[in-house]
C-alpha positions as CSV (number, residue, x, y, z in Angstrom):
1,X,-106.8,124.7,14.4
2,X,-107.7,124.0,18.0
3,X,-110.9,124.7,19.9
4,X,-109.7,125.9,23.2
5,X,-113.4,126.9,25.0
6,X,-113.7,122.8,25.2
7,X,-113.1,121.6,28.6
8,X,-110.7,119.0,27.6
9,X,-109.0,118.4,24.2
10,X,-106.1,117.4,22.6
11,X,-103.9,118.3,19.1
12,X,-101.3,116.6,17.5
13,X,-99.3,117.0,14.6
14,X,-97.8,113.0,13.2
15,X,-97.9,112.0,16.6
16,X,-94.8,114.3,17.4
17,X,-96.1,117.4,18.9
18,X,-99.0,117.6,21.4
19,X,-101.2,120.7,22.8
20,X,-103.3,119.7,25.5
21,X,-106.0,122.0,27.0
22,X,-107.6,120.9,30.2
23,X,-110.5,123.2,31.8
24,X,-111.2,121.5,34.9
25,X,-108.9,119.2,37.4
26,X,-108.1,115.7,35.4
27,X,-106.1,112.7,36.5
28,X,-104.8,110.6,33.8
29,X,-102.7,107.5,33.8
30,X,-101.1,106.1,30.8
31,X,-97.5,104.7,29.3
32,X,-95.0,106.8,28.2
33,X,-94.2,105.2,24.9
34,X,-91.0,106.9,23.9
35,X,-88.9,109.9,25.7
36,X,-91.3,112.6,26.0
37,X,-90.3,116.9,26.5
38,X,-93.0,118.7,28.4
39,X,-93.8,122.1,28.9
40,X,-96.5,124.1,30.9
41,X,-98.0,127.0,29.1
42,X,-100.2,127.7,31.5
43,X,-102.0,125.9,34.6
44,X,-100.4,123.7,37.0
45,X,-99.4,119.5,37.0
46,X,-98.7,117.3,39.5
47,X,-96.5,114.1,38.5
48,X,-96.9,111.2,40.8
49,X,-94.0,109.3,41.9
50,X,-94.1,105.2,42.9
51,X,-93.2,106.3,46.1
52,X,-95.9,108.3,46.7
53,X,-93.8,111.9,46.2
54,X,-95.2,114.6,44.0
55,X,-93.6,116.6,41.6
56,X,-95.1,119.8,40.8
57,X,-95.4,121.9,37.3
58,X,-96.7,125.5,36.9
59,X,-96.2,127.9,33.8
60,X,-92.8,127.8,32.4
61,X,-91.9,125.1,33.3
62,X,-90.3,121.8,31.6
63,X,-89.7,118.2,32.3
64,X,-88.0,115.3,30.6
65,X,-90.6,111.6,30.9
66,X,-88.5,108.4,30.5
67,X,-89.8,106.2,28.2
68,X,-91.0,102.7,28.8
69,X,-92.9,103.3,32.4
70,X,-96.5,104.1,33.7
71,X,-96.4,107.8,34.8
72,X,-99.6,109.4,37.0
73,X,-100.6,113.4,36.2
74,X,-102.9,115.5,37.8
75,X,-103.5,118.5,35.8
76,X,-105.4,121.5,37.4
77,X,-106.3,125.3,36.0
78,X,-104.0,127.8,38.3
79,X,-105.5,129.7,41.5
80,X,-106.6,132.4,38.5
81,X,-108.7,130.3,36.8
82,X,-106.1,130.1,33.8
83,X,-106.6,126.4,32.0
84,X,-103.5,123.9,32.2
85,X,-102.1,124.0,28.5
86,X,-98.7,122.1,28.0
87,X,-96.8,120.8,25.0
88,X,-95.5,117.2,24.7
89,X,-92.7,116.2,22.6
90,X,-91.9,113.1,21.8
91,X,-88.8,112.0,20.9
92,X,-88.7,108.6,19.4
93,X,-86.3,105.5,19.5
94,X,-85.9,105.2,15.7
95,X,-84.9,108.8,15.2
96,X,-82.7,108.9,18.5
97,X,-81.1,105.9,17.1
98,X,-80.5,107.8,14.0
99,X,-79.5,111.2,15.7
100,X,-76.7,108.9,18.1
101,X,-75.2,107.9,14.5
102,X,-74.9,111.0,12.7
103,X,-73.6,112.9,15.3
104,X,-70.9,110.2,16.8
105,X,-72.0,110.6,20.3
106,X,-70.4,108.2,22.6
107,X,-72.6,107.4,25.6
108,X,-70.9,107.6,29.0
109,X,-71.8,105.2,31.7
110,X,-74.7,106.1,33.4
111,X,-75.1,108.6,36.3
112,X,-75.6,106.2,39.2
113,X,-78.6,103.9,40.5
114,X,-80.6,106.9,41.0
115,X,-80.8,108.3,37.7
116,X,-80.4,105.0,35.9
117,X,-83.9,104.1,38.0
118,X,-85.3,107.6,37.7
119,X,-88.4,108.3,35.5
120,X,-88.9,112.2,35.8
121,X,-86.6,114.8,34.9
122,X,-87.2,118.3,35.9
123,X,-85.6,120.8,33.7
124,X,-84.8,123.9,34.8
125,X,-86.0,127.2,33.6
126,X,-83.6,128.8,30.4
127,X,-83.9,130.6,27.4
128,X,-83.2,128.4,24.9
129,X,-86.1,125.5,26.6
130,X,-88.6,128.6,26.3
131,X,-87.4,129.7,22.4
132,X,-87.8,125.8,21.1
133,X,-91.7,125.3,23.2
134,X,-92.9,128.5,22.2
135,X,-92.3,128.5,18.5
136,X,-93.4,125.1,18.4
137,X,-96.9,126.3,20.3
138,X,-97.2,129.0,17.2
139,X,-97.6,126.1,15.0
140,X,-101.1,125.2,16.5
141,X,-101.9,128.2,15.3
142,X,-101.1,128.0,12.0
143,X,-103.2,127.3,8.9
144,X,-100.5,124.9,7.6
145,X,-99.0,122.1,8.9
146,X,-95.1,122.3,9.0
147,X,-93.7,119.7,6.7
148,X,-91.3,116.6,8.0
149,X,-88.1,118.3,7.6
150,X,-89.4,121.2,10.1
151,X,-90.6,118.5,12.6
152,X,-87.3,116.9,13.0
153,X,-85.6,119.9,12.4
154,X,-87.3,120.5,16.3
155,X,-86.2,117.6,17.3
156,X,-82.8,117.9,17.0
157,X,-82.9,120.8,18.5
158,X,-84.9,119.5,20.8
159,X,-82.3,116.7,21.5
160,X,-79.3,119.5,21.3
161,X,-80.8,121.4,23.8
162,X,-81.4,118.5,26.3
163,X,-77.9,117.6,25.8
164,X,-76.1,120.7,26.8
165,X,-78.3,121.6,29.7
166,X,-78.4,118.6,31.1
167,X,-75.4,116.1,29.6
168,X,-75.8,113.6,32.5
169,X,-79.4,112.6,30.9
170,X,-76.9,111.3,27.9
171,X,-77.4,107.3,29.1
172,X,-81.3,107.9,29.3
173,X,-81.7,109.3,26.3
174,X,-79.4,106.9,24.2
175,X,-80.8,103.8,26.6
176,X,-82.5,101.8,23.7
177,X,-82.5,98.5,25.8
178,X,-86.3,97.3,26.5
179,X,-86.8,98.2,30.0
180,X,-87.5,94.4,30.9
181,X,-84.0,93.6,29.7
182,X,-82.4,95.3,32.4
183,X,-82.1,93.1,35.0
184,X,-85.6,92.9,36.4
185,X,-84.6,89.7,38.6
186,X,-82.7,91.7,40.7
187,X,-85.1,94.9,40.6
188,X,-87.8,92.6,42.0
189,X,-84.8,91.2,45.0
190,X,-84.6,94.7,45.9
191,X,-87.6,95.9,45.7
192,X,-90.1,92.8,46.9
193,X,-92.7,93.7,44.4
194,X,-94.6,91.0,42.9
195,X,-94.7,90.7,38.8
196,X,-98.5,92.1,39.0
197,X,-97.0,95.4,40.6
198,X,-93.8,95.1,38.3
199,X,-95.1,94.5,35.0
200,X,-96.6,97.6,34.5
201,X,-93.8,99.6,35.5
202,X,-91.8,97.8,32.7
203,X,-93.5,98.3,29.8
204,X,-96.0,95.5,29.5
205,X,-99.7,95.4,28.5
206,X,-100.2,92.5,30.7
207,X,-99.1,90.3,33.3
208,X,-99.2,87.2,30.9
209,X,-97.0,89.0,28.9
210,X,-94.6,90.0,31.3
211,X,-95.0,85.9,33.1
212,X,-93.6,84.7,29.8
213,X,-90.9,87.1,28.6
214,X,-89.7,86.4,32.1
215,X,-89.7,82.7,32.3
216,X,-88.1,83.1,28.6
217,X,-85.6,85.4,29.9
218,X,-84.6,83.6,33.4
219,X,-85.8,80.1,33.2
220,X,-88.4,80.1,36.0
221,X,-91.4,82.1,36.6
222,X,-91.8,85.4,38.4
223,X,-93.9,83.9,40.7
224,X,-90.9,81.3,41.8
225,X,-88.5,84.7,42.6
226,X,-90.6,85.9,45.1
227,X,-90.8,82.4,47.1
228,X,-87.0,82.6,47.2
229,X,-87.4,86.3,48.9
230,X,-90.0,85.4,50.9
């Protein structure tokens, strides 16, 4: 069970299933490990785009975080007073992986440039969305924690759900290439960014990191693409 007269606090069950309670206005800034579900309970959040866009969250409703990127929220209590409580999901490679196999899906090509480059989903509002978050916010106030098989058995519907309200998320979700892979060469051409602005976007701890999976992947050093667009 959950204190929720603390400002700010946090519940998880395996690393699976998150309740967060924030009090006050919080900014937080963190990777998104694996493919995360949200969903507000109460309160508002603002998601922060790279190009300086806002997307905004209030009770009820739900987005879908791409994995593998840096992602900005603000989280604020309503204009009530009511404290920002969501749920966060995670869906992880391994049992996507496992979930793709048992259920033969064939992954189409993706949607575009702009959804293959997109990081934030929202979902829209629908009954079965509401019916999987809400039982799943029961648990936290349970005595018990549910056992293994009940966790997955929420995130395949989880997973089942995503898939037939919004198919064209089907190449995100099954995308189990590491981010760097894809062609970040040519992300930095288009863009101009530098690695120190790119490596962080990509999945890496640290610029070193990110100098030397590059030189390993291309044969010269981030640094020596940007002299060739400057």
């Amino acid at each position: 069970m959950m204190e929720l007269n603390q400002d700010i606090c946090e519940h998880s069950y395996m690393n699976t299933f998150y309740l967060c309670h924030v009090g006050r206005d919080k900014i937080c800034e963190k990777m998104v490990a694996e493919h995360t579900l949200v969903y507000v309970l109460s309160g508002e959040m603002d998601v922060l785009l790279p190009e300086g866009r806002k997307v905004h969250f209030r009770r009820g409703d739900a987005a879908f975080l791409r994995r593998n990127h840096k992602v900005s929220k603000e989280k604020h209590p309503s204009a009530n007073g009511e404290p920002f409580e969501a749920l966060f999901l995670h869906l992880n490679t391994d049992f996507l992986k496992r979930f793709r196999k048992e259920n033969h899906i064939a992954v189409p090509a993706s949607g575009g440039k702009r959804i293959t480059r997109q990081n934030v989903f929202r979902l829209n509002g629908h009954p079965f969305l509401k019916g999987l978050f809400l039982s799943l916010a029961d648990y936290f106030q349970a005595d018990t924690y549910p056992s293994k098989e009940l966790m997955e058995s929420k995130l395949r519907e989880a997973v089942y759900v995503l898939l037939q309200l919004k198919p064209e998320l089907t190449p995100v979700l099954f995308d189990f290439v590491d981010q760097w892979k894809v062609d970040i060469g040519e992300f930095m051409e288009e863009t101009g960014e530098s690695a120190s602005e790119v490596y962080l976007k990509t999945g890496f701890k640290n610029l070193s990191h990110f100098s030397t999976a590059f030189k390993k992947e291309y044969g010269i050093p981030p640094s020596h693409l940007m002299e060739k667009v400057g």
